[in-house]
VEXRO-238221 format. One line per 5 residues: number of its first residue (from 1); for each residue x, y, z of C-alpha. Coordinates in Angstrom, 3 decimals. Example, Ala and Ser with C-alpha at 12.3 -4.5 7.8 and 13.67 -1.06 7.14 Angstrom:
<sites>
1) 12.300 -4.500 7.800 ~ 13.670 -1.060 7.140
</sites>
This chain:
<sites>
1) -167.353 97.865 3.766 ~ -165.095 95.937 1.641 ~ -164.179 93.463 4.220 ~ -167.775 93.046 5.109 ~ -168.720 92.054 1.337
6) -165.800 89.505 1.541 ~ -166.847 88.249 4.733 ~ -170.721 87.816 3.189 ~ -169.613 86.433 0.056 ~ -167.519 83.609 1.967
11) -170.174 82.711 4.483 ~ -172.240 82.498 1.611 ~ -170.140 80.143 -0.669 ~ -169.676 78.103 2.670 ~ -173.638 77.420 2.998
16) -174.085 76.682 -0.699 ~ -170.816 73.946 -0.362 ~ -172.776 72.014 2.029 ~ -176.056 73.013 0.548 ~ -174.649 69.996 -1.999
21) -172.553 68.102 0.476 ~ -172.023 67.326 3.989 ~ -169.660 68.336 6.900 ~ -169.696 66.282 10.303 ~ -166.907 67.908 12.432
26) -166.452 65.309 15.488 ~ -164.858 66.882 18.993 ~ -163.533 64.502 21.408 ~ -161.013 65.206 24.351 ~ -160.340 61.593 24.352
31) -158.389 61.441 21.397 ~ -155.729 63.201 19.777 ~ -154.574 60.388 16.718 ~ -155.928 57.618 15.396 ~ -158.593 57.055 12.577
36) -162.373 57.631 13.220 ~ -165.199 55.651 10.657 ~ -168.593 57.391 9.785 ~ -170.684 54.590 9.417 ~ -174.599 53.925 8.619
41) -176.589 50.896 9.273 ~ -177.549 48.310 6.730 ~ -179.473 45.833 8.420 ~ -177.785 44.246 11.236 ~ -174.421 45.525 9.541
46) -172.592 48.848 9.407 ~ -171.200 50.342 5.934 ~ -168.437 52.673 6.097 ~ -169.817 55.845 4.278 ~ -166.100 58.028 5.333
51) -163.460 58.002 7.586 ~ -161.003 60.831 9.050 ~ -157.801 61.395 10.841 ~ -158.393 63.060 14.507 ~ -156.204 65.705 15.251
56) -153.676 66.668 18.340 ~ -156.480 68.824 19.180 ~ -158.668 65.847 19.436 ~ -161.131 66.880 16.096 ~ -162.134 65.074 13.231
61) -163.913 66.098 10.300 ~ -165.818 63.621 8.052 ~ -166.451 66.224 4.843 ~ -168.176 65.191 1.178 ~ -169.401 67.131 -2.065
66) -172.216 65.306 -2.403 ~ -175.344 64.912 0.436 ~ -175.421 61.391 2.351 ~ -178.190 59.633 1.971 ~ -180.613 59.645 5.496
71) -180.572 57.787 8.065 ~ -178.965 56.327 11.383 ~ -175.151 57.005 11.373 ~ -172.546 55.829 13.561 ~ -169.123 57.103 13.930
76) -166.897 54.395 15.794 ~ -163.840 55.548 17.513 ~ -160.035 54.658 17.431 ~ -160.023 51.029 17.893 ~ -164.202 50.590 16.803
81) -164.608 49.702 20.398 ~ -166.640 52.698 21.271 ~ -169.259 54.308 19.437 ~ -172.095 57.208 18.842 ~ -175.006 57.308 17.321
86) -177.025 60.073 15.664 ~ -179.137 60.984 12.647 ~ -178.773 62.698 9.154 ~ -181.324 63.781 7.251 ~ -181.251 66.790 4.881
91) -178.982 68.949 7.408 ~ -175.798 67.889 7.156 ~ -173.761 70.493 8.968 ~ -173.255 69.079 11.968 ~ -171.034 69.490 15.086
96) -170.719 66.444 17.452 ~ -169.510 66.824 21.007 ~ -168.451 63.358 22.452 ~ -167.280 62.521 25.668 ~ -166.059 58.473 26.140
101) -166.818 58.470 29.847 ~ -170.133 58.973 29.120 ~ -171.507 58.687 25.353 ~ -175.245 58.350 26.376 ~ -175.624 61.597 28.951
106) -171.876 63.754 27.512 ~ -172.667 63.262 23.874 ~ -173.752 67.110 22.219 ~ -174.936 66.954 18.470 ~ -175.835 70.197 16.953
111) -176.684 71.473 13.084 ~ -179.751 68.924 12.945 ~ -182.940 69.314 14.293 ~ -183.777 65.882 13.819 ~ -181.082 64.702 15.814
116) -183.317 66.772 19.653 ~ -185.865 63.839 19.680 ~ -183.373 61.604 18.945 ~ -180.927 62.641 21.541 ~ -184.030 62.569 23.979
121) -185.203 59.143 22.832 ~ -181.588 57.479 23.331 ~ -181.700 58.769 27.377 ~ -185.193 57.968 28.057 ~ -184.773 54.316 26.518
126) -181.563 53.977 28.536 ~ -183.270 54.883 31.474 ~ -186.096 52.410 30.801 ~ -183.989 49.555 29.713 ~ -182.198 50.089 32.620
131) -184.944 49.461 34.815 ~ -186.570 47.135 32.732 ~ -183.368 44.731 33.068 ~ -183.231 45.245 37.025 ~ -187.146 44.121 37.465
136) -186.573 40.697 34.808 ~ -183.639 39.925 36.720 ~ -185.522 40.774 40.835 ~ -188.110 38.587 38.648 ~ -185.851 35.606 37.867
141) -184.173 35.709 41.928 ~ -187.647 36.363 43.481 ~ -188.267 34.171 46.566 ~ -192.367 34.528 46.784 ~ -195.074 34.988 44.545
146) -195.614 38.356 45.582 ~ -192.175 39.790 44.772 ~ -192.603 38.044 41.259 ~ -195.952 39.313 40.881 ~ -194.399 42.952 42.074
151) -191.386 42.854 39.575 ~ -193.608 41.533 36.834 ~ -195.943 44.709 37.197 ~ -192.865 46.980 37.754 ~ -191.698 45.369 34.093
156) -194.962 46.106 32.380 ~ -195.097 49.139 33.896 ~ -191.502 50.854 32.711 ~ -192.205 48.770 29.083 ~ -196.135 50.415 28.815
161) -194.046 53.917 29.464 ~ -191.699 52.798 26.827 ~ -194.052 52.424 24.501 ~ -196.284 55.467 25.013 ~ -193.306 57.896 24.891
166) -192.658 55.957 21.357 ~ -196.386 56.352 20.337 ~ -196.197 60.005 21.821 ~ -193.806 60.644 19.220 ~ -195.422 58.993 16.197
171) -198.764 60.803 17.248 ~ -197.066 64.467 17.906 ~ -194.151 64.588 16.026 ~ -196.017 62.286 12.845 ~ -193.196 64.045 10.096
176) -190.314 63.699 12.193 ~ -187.544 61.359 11.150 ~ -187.652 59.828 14.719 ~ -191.649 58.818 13.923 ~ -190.366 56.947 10.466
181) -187.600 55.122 12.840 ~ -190.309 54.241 15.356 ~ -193.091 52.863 12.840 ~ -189.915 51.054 11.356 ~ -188.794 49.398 14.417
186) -192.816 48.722 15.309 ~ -194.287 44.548 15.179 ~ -197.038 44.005 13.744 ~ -199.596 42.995 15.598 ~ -200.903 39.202 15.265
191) -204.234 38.849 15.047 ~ -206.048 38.013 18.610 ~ -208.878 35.999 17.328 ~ -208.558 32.116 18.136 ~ -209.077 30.232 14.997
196) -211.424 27.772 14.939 ~ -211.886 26.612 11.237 ~ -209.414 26.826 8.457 ~ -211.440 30.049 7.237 ~ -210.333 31.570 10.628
201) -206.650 30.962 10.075 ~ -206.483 32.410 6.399 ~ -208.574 35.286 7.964 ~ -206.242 35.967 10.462 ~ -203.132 35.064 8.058
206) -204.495 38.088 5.966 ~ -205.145 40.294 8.909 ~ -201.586 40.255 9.749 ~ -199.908 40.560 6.345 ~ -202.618 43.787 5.473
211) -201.070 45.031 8.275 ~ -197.658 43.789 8.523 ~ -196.452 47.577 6.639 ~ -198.409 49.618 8.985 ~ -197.095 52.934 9.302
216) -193.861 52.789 6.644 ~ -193.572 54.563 3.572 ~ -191.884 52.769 0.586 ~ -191.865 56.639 -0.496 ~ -189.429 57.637 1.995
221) -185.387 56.975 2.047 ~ -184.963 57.373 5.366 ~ -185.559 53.846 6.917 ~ -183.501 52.197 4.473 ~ -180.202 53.226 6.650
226) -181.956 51.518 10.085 ~ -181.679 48.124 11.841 ~ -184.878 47.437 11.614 ~ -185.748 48.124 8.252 ~ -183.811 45.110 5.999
231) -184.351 42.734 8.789 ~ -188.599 43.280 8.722 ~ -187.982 43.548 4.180 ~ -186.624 39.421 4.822 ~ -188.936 38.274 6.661
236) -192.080 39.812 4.991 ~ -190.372 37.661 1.813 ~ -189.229 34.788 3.285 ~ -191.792 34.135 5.927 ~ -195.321 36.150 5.657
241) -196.047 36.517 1.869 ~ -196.568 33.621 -0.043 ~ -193.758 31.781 -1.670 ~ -195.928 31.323 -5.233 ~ -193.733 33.280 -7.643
246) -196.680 34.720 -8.855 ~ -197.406 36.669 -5.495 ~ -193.702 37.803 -5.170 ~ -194.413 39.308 -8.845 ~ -197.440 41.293 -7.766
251) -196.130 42.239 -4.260 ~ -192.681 43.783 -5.805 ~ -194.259 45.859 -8.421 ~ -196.466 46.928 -6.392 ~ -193.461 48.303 -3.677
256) -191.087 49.332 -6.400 ~ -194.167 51.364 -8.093 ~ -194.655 53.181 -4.474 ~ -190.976 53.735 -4.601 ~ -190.170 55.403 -7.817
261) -190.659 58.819 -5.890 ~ -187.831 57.840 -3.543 ~ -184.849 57.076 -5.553 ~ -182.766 55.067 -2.803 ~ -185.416 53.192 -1.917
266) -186.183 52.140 -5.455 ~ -182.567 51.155 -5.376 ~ -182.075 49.862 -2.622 ~ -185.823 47.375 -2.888 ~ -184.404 46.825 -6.699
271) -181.272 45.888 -5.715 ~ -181.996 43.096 -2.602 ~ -184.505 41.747 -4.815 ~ -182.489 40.799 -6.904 ~ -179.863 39.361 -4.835
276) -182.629 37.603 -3.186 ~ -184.150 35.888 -6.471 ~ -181.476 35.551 -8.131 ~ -180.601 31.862 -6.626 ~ -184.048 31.433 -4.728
281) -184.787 29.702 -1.824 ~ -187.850 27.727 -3.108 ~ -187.900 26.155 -6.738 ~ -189.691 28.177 -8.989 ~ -188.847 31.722 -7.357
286) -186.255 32.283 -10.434 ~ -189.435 33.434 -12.157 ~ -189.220 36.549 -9.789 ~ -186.020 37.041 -10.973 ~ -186.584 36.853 -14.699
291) -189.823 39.249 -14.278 ~ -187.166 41.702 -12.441 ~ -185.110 41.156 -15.016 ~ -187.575 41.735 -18.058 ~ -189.608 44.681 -16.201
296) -186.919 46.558 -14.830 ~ -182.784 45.550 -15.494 ~ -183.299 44.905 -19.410 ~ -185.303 48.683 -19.486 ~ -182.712 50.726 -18.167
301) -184.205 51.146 -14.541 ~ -180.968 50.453 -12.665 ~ -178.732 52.706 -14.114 ~ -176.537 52.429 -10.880 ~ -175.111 49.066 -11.658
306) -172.028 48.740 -13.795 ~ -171.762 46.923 -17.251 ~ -170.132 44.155 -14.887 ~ -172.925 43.984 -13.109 ~ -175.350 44.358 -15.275
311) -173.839 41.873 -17.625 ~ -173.741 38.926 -14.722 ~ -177.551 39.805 -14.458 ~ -178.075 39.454 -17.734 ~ -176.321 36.189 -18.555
316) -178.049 34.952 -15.423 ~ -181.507 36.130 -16.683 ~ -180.960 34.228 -20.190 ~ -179.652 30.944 -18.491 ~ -183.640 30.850 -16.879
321) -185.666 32.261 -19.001 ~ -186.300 28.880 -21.047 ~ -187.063 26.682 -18.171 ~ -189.210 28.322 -15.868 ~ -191.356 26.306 -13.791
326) -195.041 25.684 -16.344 ~ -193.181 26.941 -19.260 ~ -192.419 24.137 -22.389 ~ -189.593 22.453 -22.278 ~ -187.086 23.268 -25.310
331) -186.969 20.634 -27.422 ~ -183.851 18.528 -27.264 ~ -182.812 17.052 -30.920 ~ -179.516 14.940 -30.331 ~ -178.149 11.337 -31.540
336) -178.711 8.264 -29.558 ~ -176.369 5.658 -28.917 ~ -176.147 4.189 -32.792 ~ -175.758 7.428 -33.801 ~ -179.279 7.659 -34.873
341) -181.667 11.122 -34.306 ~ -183.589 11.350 -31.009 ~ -185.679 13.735 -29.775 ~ -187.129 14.744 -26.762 ~ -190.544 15.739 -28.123
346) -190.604 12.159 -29.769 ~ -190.481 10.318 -26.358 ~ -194.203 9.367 -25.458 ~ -194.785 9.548 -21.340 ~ -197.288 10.509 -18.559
351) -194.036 11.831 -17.140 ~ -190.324 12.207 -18.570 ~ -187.302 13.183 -16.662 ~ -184.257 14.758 -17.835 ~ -181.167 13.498 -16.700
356) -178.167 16.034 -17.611 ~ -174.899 14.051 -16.761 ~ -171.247 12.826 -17.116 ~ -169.761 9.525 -16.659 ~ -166.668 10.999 -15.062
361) -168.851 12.804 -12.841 ~ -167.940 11.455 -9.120 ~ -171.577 12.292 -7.831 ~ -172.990 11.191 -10.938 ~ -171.574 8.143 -10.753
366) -173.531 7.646 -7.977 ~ -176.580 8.999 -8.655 ~ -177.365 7.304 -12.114 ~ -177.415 3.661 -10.674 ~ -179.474 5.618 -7.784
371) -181.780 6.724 -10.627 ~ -182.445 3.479 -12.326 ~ -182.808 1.132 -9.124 ~ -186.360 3.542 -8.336 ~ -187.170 4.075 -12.286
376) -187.357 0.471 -12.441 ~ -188.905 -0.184 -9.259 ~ -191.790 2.198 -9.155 ~ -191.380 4.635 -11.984 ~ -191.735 2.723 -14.565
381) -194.863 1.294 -13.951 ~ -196.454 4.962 -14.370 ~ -195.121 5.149 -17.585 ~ -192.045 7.644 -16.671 ~ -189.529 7.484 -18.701
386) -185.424 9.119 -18.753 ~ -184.185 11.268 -21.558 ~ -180.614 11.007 -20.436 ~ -178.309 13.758 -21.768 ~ -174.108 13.075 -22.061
391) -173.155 16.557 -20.545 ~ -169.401 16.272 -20.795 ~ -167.218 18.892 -18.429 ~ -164.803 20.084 -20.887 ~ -162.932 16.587 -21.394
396) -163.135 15.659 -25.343 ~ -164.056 11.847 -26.546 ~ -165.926 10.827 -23.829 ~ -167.628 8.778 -25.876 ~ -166.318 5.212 -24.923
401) -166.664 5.770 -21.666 ~ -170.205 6.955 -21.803 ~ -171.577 3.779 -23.521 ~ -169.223 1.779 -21.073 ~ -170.809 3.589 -18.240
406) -174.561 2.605 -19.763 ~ -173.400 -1.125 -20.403 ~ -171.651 -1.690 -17.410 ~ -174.741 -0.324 -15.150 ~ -177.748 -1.746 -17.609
411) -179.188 1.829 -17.797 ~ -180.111 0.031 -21.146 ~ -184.114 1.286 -20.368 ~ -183.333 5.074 -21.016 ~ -182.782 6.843 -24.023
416) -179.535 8.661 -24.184 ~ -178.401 11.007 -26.401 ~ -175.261 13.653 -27.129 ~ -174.271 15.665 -29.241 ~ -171.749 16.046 -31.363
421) -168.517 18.934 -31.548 ~ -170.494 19.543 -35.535 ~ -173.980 19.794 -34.161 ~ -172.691 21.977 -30.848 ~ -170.831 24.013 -33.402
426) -173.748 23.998 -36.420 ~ -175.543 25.578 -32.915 ~ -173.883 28.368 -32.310 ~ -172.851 29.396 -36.040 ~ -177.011 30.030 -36.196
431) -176.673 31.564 -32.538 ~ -178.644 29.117 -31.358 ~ -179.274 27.900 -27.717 ~ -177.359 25.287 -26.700 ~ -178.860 22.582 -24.028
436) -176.439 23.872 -21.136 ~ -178.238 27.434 -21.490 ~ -182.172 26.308 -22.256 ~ -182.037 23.981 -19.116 ~ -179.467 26.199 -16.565
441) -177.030 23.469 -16.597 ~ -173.778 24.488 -14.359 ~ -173.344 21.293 -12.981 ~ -174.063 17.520 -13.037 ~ -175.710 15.243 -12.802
446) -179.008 17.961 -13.113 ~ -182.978 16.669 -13.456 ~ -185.906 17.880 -14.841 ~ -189.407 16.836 -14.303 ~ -191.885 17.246 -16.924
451) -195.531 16.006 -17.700 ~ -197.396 14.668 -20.268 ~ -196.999 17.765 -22.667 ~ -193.462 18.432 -21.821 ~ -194.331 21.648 -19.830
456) -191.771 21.430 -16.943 ~ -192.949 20.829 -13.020 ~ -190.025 20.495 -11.316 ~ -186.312 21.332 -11.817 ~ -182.719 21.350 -10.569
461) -183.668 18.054 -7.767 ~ -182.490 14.994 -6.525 ~ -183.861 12.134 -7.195 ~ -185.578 11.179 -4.237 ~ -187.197 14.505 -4.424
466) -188.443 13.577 -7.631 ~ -190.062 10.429 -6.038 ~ -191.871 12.438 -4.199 ~ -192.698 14.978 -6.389 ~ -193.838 12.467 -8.737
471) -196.186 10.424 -5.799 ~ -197.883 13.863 -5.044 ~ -198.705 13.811 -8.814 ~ -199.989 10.163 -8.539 ~ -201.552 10.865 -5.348
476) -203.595 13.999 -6.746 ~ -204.630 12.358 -10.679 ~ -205.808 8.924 -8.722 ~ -208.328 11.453 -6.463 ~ -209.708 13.065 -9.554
</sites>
């Protein structure tokens, strides 16, 4: 009887261990050394979640005290030539069987429910790609029309059967970890309608993006660890929804807000927003950022990421927040060339641009002749005018060469201005901005656009972007 309790008491403690953590014991006769990865998809890329040492009697065993997050996992072999694929989700005792010769049909995983449909998915979509790939290629070779029109119904054929054993799941199975994978993987489908007006298009524009997260939940972790999942995340972002800053805003909370039940989702949307905001593909998108910033990092929702992390955010996030695209421009009060005060607020323009740069400066060198030869050729006449700033990169009493740089190339139109070591340091003994932070300046030369009331409308361009930027403008106030 004693024995018996002992017995009990250690099966017991056994099932509460992994009731908290996971055990994946691989079994392959293939093998008897070498190092095995556990591995879980990420987009088009695999992270390494554990790894393990196989054994002379050709085991592994992949073990963890805390639970692994859902999803596809991978294990790769000895030389991550070969691999397996099967699925975790809140079992996570499980026993794989693997055969090399034949990892599709000799590949046993047991200890996960889940992992039935997907075992029986895998063979049935071999099959069918299989057959799919033989009728494209009797396609491509055909000789008549009626062994291409044969080979093309034998295609659609095998791809409709695809795609009703996928909706078969979805429909019967509509919990099932295999029916998130399969509404994950799904297209959405573009609209059919032919448009015939403009109103048509933006019709069937919205159509398509109502229904471009048809059947995913931002509630559930479990397509986060897919292929398909990051990949259709990127281009909802950078293709669908519109690149105004102000629909990214509205679109995120709205996602992250669905997500707070799911905690690696929340994470893992939080997280690749971020990153993908952070330096922004379109100008203006920096806004998204900040908002992320403000609304979420600066509250203590991202508890995850370390005070190095959080502090690059941070420094990042205070670096924009003054020159947003619409916002006002901070005002810039400096000394001109005699010395004498300037300031930015003072100089009276339709338009002004901002010219951040440095006479030693190889590229701005360049530029700043650039600059002048279309300020005085076009810009000028539409009363634009060039608040140039002397942005030095760390080199001490440029001075000289500044005004050199100013006579030398007759940029004798603009008003300069610097500042001096007592005014930079007068700045930061009242822990004030300086002019590199309010305006993001990391490089040179760097240009602002800004209108009539110094609100700015265009940042961080060249200057032939400007010109063209500014001849929209022109364009659009001579329609009016």
């Amino acid at each position: 009887m004693k024995k018996q309790l002992v017995f009990l008491f250690t099966a017991i403690a056994f099932n509460a261990a992994f009731a908290q953590g996971y055990q994946v014991t691989l079994q392959s006769p293939n093998y008897k050394s070498g190092i095995a990865y556990l591995t879980y998809y990420m987009g088009s890329n695999f992270n390494v979640a554990d790894s393990a040492a196989f054994s002379n009697k050709g085991t592994a065993i992949f073990k963890g005290a805390t639970k692994l997050p859902p999803g596809i996992y991978v294990i790769f072999f000895p030389g991550k030539r070969l691999r397996t694929e099967f699925l975790i989700d809140k079992e996570q005792a499980i026993y794989v069987t693997a055969d090399t010769t034949d990892l599709v049909n000799k590949t046993i995983v047991t200890g996960s429910k889940e992992n039935i449909l997907y075992d029986q998915y895998q063979k049935f979509a071999a099959v069918k790609g299989r057959q799919m790939y033989e009728e494209r290629n009797a396609y491509v070779m055909s000789a008549t029309k009626a062994d291409s029109l044969l080979h093309e119904k034998n295609y659609n054929t095998y791809n409709k059967q695809m795609g009703d054993y996928r909706a078969g799941i979805i429909k019967n199975q509509p919990n099932s970890m295999m029916a998130a994978l399969l509404n994950a993987m799904r297209e959405p489908v573009y609209p059919s309608k032919i448009p015939i007006t403009r109103q048509d298009t933006i019709n069937n524009y919205n159509e398509y993006k109502n229904h471009y997260w048809d059947g995913i939940s931002f509630m559930d972790d479990r397509v986060i660890r897919t292929p398909f999942f990051l990949k259709k995340l990127e281009r909802y972002y950078r293709e669908v929804i519109s690149p105004s800053a102000d629909s990214i805003i509205k679109d995120a909370d709205y996602k992250l807000l669905l997500a707070r039940s799911a905690p690696e989702m929340y994470k893992f949307l939080l997280n690749w927003l971020t990153d993908e905001y952070i330096n922004p593909k379109y100008m203006g998108q920096d806004a998204v950022f900040v908002h992320l910033f403000e609304k979420y990092h600066s509250k203590g929702l991202s508890k995850w990421l370390n005070e190095t992390q959080m502090e690059a955010i941070s420094r990042r996030a205070y670096m924009l927040m003054a020159n947003l695209i619409g916002e006002k421009a901070a005002n810039l009060e400096m000394l001109d060339v005699a010395d004498s005060p300037a300031s930015l607020y003072n100089l009276s323009a339709d338009y002004t641009i901002i010219s951040f740069w440095d006479p030693n400066c190889g590229h701005c060198k360049e530029e700043m002749p650039r600059l002048d030869s279309i300020y005085k050729a076009s810009w000028k006449q539409h009363n634009v005018k060039i608040f140039a700033v002397l942005t030095p990169d760390g080199k001490e009493n440029v001075k000289s060469e500044w005004l050199n740089f100013i006579k030398t190339h007759n940029l004798s139109e603009w008003t300069h201005v610097h500042q001096t070591k007592e005014m930079e340091a007068a700045d930061l003994a009242a822990q004030k901005p300086g002019f590199r932070q309010l305006y993001d300046v990391t490089s040179t030369p760097t240009l602002y656009l800004l209108d009539k009331d110094k609100h700015i409308i265009g940042k961080k361009l060249t200057w032939q972007q400007l010109n063209d930027l500014l001849e929209v403008k022109w364009k659009t106030s001579g329609s009016n």
